[in-house]
N, C-alpha and C positions, 0 to 999 in steps of 0.2 A: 681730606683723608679721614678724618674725625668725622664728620658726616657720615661718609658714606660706611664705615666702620657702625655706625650706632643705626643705622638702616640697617644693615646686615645680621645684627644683633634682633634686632627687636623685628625684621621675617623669622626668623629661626625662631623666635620664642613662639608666634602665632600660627606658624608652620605647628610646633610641640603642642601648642595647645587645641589645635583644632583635632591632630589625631589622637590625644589621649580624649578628648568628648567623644568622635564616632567612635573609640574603643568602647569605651561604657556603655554608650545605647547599643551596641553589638549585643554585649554581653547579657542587660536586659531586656533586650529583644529573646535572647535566647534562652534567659530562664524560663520567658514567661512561655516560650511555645514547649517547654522541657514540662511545666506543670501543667499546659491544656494536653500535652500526649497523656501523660497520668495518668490527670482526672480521667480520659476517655476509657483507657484500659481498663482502672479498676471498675469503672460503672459495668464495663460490658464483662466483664469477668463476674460482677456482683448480679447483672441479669441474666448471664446464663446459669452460674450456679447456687446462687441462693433466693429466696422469695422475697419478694416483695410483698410489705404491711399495706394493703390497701387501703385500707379505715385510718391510719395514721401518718403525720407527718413531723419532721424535725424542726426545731427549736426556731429555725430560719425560711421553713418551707421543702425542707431537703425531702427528698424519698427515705422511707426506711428500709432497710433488706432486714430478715431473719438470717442468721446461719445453721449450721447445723446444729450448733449446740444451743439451738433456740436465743441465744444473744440479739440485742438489737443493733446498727450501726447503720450511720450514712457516711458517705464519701462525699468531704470536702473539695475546694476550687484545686488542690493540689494534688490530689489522687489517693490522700490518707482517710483511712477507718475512723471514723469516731464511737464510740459503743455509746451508748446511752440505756436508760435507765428506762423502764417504761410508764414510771410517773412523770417521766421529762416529754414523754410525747404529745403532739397535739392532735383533735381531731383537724380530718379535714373540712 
């Protein structure tokens, strides 16, 4: 009886722990495809409505857009604006 009591116990805990681990990779599964939608958005929002700096590029290799208010900025792996400085730019 004791046996089989501590068999029972100890499926139920490996049972708990295998679905709280596919819980987690679910979930970073799903950030990470949450920040490639993003990033795509804002790039193509950023090539259709602002310019592209062709003679310069960002700190890491990134594209730079112009805005309207003549500002610099690339868009990061997650789909945010970074503004930069235009002594921070590189040639290409």
């Amino acid at each position: 009886m004791k046996n089989a009591f501590k068999v029972a116990i100890f499926a139920a805990g490996l049972f708990i722990a295998t679905q709280s681990h596919a819980q987690s990779k679910v979930d970073r599964d799903a950030k990470a495809v949450g920040h490639k939608t993003s990033e795509v958005a804002a790039k193509g929002k950023a090539d259709v409505v602002d310019k592209k700096y062709k003679g310069k590029k960002g700190p890491k290799g990134q594209t730079i857009y112009i805005d309207k208010y003549s500002h610099y900025y690339y868009v990061n792996s997650k789909g945010h604006k970074y503004y930069c400085k235009k002594s921070e730019l590189r040639d290409r």
